[in-house]
Backbone bond lengths (Angstrom), bond angles and torsions (degrees), N, CA, C in turn:
res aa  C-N    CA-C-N  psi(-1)  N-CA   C-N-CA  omega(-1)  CA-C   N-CA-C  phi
1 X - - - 1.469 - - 1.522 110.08 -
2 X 1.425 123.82 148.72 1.071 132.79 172.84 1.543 109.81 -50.89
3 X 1.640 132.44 -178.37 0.915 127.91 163.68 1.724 113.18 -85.96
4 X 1.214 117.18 -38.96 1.380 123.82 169.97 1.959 101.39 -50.81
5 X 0.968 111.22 -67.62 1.706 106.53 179.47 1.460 126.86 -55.37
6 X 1.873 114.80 -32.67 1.139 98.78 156.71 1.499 121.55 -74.28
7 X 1.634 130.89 -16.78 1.636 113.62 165.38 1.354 109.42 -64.08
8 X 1.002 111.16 -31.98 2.099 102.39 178.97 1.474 102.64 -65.14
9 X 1.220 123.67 -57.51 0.977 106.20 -179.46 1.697 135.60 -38.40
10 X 1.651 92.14 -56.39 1.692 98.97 176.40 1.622 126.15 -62.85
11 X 1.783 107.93 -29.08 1.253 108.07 144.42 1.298 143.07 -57.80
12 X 1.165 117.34 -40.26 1.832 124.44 164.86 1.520 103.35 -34.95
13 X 1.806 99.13 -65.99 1.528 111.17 -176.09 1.498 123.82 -58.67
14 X 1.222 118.06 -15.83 1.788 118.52 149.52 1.099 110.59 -57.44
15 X 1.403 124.99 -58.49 1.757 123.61 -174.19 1.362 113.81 -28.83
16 X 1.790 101.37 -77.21 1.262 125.34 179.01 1.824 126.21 -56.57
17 X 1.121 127.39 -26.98 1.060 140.57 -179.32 1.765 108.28 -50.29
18 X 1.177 131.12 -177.18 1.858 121.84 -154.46 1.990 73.17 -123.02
19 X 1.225 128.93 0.69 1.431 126.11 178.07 1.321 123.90 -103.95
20 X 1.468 124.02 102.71 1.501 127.45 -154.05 1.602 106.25 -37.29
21 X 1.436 132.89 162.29 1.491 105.24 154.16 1.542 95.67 -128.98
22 X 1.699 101.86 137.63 1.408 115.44 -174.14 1.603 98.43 -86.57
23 X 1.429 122.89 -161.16 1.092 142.91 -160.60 0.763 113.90 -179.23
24 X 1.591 154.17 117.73 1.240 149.63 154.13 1.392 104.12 -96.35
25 X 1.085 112.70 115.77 2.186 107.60 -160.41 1.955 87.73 -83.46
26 X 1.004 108.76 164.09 1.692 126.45 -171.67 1.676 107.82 -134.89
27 X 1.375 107.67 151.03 1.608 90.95 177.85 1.016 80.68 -123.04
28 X 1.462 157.65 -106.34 1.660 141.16 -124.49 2.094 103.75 -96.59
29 X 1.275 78.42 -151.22 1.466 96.40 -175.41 1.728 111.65 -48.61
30 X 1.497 87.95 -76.48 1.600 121.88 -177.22 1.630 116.84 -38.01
31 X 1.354 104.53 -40.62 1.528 102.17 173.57 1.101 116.77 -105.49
32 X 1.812 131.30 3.16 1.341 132.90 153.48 1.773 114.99 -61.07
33 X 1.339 93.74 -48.92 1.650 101.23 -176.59 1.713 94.49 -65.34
34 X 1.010 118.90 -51.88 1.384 104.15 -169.94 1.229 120.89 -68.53
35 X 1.363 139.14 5.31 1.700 155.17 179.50 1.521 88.14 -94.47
36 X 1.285 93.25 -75.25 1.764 101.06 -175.63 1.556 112.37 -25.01
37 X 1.458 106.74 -43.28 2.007 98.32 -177.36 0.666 130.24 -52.84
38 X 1.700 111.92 -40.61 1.732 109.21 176.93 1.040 117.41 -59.39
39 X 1.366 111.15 148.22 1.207 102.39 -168.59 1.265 136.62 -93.27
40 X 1.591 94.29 3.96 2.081 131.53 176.53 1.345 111.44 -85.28
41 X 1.502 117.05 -13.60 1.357 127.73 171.49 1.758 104.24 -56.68
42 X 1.168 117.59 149.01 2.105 117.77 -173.26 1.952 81.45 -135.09
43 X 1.230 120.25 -50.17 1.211 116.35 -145.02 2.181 94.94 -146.26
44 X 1.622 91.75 141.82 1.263 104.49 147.70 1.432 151.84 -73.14
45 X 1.441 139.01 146.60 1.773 95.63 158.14 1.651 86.50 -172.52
46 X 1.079 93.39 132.69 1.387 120.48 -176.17 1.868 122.54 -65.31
47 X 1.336 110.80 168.89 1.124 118.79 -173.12 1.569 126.04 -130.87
48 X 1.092 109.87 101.17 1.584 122.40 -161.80 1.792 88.05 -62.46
49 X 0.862 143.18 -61.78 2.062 137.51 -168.95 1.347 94.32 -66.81
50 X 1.320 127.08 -53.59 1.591 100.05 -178.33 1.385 127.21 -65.38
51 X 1.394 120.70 -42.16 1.294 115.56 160.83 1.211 113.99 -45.52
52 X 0.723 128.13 -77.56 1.657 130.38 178.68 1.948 120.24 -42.45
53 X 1.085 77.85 5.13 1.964 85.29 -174.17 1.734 78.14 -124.51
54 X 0.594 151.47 -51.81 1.768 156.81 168.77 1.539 96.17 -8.99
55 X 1.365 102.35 -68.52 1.604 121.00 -154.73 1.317 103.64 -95.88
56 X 1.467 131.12 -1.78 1.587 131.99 -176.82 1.732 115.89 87.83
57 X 1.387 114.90 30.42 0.949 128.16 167.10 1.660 134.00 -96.05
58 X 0.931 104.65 145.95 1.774 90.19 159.95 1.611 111.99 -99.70
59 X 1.349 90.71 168.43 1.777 98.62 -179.67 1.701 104.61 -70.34
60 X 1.567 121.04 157.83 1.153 131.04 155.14 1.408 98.43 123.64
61 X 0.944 133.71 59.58 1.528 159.63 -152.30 1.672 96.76 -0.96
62 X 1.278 104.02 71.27 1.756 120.65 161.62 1.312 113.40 -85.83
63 X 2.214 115.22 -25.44 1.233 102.70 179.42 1.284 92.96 -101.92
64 X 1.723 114.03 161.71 1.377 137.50 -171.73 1.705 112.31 -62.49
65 X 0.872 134.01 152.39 1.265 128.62 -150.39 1.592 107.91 -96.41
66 X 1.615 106.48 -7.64 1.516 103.83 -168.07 1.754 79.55 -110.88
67 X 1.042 147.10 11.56 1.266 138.54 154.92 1.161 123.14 -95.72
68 X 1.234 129.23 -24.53 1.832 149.22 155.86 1.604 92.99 -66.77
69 X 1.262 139.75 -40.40 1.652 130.61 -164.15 1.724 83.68 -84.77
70 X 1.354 125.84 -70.01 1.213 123.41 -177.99 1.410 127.46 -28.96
71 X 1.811 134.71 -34.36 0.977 121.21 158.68 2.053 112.97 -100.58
72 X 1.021 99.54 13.20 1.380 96.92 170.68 1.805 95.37 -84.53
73 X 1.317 121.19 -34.67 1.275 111.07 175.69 1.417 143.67 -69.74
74 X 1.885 101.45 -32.92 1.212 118.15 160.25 1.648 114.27 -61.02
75 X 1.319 118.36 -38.57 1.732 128.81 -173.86 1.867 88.39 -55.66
76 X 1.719 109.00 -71.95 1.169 109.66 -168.74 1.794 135.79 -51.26
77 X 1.322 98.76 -18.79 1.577 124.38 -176.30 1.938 96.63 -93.58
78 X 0.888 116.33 7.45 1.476 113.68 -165.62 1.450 106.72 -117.11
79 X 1.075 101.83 -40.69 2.189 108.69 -179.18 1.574 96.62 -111.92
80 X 1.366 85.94 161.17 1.502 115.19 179.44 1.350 124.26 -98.41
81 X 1.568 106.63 3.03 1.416 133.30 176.87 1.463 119.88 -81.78
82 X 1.511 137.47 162.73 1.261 135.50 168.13 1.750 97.48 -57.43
83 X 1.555 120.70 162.85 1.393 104.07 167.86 1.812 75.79 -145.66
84 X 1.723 94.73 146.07 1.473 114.08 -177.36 1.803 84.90 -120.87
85 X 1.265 107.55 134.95 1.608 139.48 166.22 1.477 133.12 -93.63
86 X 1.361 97.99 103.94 1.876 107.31 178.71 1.657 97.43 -58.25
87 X 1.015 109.44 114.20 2.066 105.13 156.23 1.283 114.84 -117.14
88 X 1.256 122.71 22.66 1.545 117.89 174.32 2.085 100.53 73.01
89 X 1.397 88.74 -116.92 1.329 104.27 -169.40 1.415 112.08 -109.17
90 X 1.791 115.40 -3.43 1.788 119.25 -156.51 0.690 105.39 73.92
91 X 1.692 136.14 32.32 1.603 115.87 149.07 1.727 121.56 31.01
92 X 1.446 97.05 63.40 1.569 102.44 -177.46 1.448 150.72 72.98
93 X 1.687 93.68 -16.60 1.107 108.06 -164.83 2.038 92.70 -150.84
94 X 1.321 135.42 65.53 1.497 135.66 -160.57 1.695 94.17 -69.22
95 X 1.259 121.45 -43.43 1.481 111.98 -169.83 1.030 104.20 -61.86
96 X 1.239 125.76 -60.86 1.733 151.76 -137.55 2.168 84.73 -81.30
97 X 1.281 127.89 -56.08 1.117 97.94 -178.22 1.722 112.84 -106.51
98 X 1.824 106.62 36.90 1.429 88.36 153.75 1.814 100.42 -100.75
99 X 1.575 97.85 -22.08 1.782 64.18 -179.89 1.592 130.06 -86.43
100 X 1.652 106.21 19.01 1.407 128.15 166.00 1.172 97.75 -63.15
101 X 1.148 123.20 -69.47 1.427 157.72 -175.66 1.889 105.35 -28.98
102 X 1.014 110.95 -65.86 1.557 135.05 -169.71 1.809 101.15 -74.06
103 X 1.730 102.25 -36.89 1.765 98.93 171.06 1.525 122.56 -67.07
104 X 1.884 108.20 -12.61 1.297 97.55 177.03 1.278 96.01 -135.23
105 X 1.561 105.24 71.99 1.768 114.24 150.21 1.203 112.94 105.42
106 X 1.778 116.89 -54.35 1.684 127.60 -172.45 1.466 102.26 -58.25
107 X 1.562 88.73 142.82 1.618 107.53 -179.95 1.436 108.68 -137.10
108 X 1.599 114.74 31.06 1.452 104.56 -176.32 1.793 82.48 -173.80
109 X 1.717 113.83 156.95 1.184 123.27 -175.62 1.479 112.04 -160.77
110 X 1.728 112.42 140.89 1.392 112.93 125.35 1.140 154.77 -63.58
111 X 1.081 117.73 111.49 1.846 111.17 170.86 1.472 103.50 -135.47
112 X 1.397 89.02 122.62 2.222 111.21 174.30 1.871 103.77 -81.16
113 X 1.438 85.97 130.07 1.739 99.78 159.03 1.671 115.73 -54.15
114 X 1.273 116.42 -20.28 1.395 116.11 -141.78 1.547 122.13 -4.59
115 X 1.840 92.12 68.81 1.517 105.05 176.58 1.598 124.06 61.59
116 X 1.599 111.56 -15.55 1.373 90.68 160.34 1.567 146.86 -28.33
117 X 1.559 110.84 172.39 1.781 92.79 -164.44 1.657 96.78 -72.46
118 X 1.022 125.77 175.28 1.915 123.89 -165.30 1.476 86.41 -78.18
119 X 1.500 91.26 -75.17 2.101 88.28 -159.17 1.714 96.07 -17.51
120 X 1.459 116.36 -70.57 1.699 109.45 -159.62 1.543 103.96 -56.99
121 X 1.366 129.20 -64.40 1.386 119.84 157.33 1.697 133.89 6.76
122 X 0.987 99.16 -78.34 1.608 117.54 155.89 1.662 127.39 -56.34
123 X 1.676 105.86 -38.54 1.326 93.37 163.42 1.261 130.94 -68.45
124 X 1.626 116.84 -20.85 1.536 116.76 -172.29 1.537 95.63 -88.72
125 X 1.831 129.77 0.71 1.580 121.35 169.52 1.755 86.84 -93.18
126 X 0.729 136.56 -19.87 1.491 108.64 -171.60 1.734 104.04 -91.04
127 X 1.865 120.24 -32.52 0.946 111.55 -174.12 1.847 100.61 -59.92
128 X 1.583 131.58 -51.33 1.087 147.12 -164.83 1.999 93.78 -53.65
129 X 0.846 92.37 -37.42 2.007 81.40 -176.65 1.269 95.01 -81.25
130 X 1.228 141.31 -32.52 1.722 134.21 -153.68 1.685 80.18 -81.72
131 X 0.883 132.27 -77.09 1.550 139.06 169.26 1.335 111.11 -1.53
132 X 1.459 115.07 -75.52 1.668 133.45 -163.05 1.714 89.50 -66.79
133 X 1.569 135.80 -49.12 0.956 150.58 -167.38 2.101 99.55 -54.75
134 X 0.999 112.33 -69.82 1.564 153.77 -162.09 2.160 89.70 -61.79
135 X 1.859 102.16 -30.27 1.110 81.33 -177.74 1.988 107.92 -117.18
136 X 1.466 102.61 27.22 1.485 128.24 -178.69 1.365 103.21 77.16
137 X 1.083 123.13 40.98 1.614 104.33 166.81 1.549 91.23 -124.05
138 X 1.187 137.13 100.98 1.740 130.74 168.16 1.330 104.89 -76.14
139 X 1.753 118.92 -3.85 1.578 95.40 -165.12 1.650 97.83 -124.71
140 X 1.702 99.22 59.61 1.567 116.73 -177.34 1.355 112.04 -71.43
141 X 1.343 124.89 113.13 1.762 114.84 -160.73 1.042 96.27 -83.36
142 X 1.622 136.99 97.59 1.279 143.64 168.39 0.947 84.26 -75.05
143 X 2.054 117.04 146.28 1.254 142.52 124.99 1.335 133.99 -101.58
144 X 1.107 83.81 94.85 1.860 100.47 -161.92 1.713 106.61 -57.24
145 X 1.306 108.98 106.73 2.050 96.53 -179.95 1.568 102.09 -95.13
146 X 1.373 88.26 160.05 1.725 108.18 -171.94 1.405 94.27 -133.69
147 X 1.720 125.84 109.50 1.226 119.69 157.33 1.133 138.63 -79.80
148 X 1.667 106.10 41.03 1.552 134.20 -169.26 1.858 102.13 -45.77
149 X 1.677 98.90 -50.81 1.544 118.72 -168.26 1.526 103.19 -73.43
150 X 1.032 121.99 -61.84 1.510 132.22 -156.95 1.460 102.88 -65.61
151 X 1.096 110.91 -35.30 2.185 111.37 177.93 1.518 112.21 -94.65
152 X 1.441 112.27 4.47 1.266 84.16 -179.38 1.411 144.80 -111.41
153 X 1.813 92.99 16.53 1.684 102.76 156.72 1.587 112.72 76.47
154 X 1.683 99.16 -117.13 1.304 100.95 -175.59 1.745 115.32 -125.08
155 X 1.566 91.39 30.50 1.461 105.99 166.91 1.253 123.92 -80.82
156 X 1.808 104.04 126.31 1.837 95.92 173.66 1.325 118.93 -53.02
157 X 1.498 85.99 155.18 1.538 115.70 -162.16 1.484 94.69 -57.80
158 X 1.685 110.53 -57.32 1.243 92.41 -153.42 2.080 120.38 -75.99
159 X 1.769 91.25 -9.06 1.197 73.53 161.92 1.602 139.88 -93.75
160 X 1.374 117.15 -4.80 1.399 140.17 153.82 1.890 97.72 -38.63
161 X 1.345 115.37 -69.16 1.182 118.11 -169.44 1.512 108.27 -64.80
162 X 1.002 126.49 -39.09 1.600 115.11 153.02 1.254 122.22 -32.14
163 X 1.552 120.38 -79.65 0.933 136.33 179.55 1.446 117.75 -46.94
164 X 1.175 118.31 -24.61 1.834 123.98 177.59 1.733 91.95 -85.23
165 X 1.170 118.48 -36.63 1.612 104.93 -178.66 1.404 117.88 -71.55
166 X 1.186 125.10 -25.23 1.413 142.75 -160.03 1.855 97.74 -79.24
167 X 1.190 102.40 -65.69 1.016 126.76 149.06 1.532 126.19 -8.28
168 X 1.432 106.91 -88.17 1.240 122.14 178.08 1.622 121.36 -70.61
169 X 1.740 117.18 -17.66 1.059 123.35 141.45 1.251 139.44 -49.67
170 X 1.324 112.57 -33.88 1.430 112.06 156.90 1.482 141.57 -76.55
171 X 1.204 81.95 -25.27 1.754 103.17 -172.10 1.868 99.39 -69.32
172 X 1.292 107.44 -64.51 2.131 116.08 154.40 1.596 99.24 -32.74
173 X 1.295 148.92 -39.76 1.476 132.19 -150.80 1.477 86.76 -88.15
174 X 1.505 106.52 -53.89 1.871 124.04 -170.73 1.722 104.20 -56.93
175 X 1.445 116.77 7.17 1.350 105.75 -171.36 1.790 138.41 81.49
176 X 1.546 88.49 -1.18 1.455 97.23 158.78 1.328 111.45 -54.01
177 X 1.717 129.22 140.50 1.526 124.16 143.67 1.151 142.46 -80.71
178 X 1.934 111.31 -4.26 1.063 133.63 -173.02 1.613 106.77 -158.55
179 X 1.619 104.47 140.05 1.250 107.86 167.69 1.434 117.33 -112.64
180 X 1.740 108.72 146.72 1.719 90.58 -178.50 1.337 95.51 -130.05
181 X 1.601 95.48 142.51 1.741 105.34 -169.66 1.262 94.88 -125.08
182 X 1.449 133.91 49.74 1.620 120.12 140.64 1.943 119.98 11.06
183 X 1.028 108.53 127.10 1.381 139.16 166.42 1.757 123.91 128.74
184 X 1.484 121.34 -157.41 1.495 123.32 -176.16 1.692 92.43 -97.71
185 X 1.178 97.47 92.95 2.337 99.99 160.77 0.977 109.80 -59.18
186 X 1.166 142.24 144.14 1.367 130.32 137.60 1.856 109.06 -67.38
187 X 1.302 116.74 169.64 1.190 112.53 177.58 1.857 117.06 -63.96
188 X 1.027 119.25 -46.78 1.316 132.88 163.62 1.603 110.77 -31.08
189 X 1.291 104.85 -49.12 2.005 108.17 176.88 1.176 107.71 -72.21
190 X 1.277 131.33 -51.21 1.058 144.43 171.81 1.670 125.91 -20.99
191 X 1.550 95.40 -74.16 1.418 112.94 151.67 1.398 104.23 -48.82
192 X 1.365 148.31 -104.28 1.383 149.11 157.56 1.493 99.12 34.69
193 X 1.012 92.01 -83.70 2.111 105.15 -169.44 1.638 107.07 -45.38
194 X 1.456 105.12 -58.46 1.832 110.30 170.71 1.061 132.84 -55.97
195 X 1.537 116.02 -33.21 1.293 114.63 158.61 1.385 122.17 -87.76
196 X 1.205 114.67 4.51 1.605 112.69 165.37 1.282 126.66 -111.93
197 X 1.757 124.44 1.05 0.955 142.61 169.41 1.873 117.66 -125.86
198 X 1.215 119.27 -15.05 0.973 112.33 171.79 1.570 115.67 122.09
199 X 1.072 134.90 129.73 1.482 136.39 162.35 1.921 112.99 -24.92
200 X 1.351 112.19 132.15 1.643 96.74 159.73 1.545 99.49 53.07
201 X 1.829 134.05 50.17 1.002 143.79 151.47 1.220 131.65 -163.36
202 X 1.193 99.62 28.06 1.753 140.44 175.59 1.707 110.54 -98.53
203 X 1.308 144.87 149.97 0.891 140.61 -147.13 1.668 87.41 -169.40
204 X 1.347 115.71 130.65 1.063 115.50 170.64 1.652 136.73 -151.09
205 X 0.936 140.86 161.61 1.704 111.92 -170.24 2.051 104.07 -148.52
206 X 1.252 68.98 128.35 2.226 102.50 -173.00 1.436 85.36 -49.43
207 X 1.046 104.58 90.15 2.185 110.44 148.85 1.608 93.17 -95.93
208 X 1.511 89.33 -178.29 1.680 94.41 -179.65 1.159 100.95 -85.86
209 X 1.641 119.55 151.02 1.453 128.14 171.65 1.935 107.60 85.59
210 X 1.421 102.79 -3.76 1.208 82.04 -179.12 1.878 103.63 -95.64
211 X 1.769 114.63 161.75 1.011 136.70 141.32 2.099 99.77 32.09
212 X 1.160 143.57 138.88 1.320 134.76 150.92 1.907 95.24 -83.21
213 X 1.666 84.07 -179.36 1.974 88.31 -160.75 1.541 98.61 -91.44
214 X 1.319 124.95 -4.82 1.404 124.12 178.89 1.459 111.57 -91.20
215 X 1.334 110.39 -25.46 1.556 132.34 163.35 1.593 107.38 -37.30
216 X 1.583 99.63 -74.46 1.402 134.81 -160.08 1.709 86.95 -53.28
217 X 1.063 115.30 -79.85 1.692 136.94 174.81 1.438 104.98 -15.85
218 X 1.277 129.93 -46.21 1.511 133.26 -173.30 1.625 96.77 -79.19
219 X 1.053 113.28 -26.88 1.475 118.85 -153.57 1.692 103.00 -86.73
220 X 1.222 122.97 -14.15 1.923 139.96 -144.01 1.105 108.53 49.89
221 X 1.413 122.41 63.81 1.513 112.90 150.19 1.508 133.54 -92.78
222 X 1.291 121.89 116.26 1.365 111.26 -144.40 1.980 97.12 -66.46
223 X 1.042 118.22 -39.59 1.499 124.17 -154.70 1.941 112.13 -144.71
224 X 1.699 98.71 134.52 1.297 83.57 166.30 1.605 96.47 -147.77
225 X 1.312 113.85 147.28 1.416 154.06 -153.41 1.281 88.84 -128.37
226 X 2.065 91.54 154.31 1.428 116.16 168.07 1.343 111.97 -131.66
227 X 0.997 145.79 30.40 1.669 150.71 -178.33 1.588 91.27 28.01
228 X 1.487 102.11 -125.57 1.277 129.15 -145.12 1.574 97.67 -83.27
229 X 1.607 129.67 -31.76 1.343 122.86 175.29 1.350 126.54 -51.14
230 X 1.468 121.54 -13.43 1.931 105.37 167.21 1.369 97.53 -81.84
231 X 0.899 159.15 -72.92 1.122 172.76 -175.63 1.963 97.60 -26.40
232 X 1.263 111.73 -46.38 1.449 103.13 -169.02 1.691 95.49 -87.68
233 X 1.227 127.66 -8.24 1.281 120.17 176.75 1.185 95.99 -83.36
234 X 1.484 135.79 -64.38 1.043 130.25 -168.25 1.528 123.57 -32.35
235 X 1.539 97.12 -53.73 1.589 106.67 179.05 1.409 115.62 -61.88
236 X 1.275 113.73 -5.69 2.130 123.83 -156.08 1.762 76.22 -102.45
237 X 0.673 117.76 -23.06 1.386 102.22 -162.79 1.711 98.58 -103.39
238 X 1.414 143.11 -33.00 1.379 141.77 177.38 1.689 88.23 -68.39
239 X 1.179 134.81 -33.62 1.674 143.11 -174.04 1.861 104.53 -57.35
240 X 1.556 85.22 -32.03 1.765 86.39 -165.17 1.517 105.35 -112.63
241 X 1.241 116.99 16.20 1.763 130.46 -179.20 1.341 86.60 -103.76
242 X 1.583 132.07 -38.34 1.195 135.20 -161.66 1.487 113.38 -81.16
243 X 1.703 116.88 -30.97 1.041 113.54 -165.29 1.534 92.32 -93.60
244 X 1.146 132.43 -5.18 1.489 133.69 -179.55 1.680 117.14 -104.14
245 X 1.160 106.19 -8.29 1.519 110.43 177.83 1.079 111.73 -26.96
246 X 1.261 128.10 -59.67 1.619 124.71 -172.52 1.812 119.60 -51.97
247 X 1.456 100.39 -2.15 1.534 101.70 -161.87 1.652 82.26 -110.81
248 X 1.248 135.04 26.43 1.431 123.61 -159.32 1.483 126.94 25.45
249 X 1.286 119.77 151.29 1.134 122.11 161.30 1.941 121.74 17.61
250 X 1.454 119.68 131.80 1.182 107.75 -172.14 1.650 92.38 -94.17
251 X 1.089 99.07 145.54 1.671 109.85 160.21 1.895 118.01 -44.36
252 X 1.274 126.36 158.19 1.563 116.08 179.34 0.999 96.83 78.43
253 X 1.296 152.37 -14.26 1.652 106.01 -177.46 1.388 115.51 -96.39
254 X 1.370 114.99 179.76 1.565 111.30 -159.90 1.243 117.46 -131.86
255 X 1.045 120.94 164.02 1.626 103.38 -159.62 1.853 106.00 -111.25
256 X 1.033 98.87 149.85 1.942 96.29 -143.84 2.152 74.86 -139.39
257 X 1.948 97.55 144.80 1.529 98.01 167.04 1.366 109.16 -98.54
């Protein structure tokens, strides 16, 4: 196997494994290498809003797609870890820049439905595996997102949770290995989603109040993610170095290249 196909591979095998896999997503260099140190870190995975807040953007593919590939490449060329890639939706083109994507290092991805109709939904997960496939990696850890949760306002729950299963059923037929359903579960959905999609093919991401990751883990959740929250801690914390300046430097911090 290539070296790109054996990192897909060993990433896939985080998904699936009976051991949650967290994520602390990173937006540039500096805070990839610094995830990477710990030494509990297994895997990378990037952050489509922080990048895009990096460069003076907002999220929702406002930044250009060869400038989002450009630091997805520097992130990936930087650790020695698998690195999984936020791309929004593929910016127009999901095949065409996952196998951008896969030429500089990434072996695992986001791509959001943003509610499109499913059949098409699903076609841009099956085009995205024919892609990852086409460029020898078959074991491309798509995380197929469903913004079942995030759009749906003041829609019942339980039909939201339908609709995220329906959903995420297809996305598994199209060759997804994982589905990610972004928002606050209650534990009850949670279960819901696993038993309607399967053990270790659940995808999920640490907002506040949700689930802890040892929780999730009992529950088969294959994965949990934090989008945009390392990134907003990070900054909460240069906010509070700032308001203390006069006291110099806080004690604890560590010295990072």
């Amino acid at each position: 196997m290539t070296s790109a196909a054996s990192r897909a591979t060993q990433l896939l095998g985080l998904h699936t494994s009976p051991k949650i896999l967290t994520l602390v997503n990173v937006w540039d260099v500096a805070s990839a290498k610094a995830v990477a140190a710990v030494e509990e870190t297994r895997a990378i995975a990037t952050a489509s809003h922080g990048i895009a807040a990096t460069y003076g953007y907002p999220d929702g593919e406002r930044i250009s797609v060869d400038l989002m590939l450009d630091m997805v490449g520097r992130i990936a060329a930087a650790v020695d870890v698998p690195v999984s890639a936020d791309l929004e939706a593929g910016y127009g083109d999901p095949g065409g820049t996952i196998r951008r994507a896969i030429g500089l290092g990434v072996v695992g991805a986001n791509i959001e439905d943003q509610m499109k109709p499913v059949t098409e939904a699903a076609a841009v997960v099956e085009a995205v595996m024919a892609a990852a496939d086409a460029e020898g990696v078959p074991d491309f850890a798509l995380n197929a997102r469903t913004d079942a949760y995030l759009r749906a306002g003041d829609q019942d729950r339980r039909e939201v949770m339908q609709e995220a299963i329906t959903r995420g059923r297809a996305y598994l037929d199209a060759g997804a290995p994982v589905v990610f359903v972004p928002g606050l579960l209650q534990e009850s959905e949670v279960e819901d989603l696993v038993d309607a999609l399967g053990e270790r093919r659940v995808s999920l991401i640490g907002v506040p109040g949700m689930l802890p990751a040892s929780r999730l883990e009992q529950l088969g959740v294959a994965r949990l993610s934090f989008g945009p929250y390392p990134q907003r801690v990070a900054l909460t914390a240069l906010q509070e170095l700032v308001e203390a300046v006069d006291d110099g430097v806080p004690p604890g911090t560590r010295a990072l290249n």
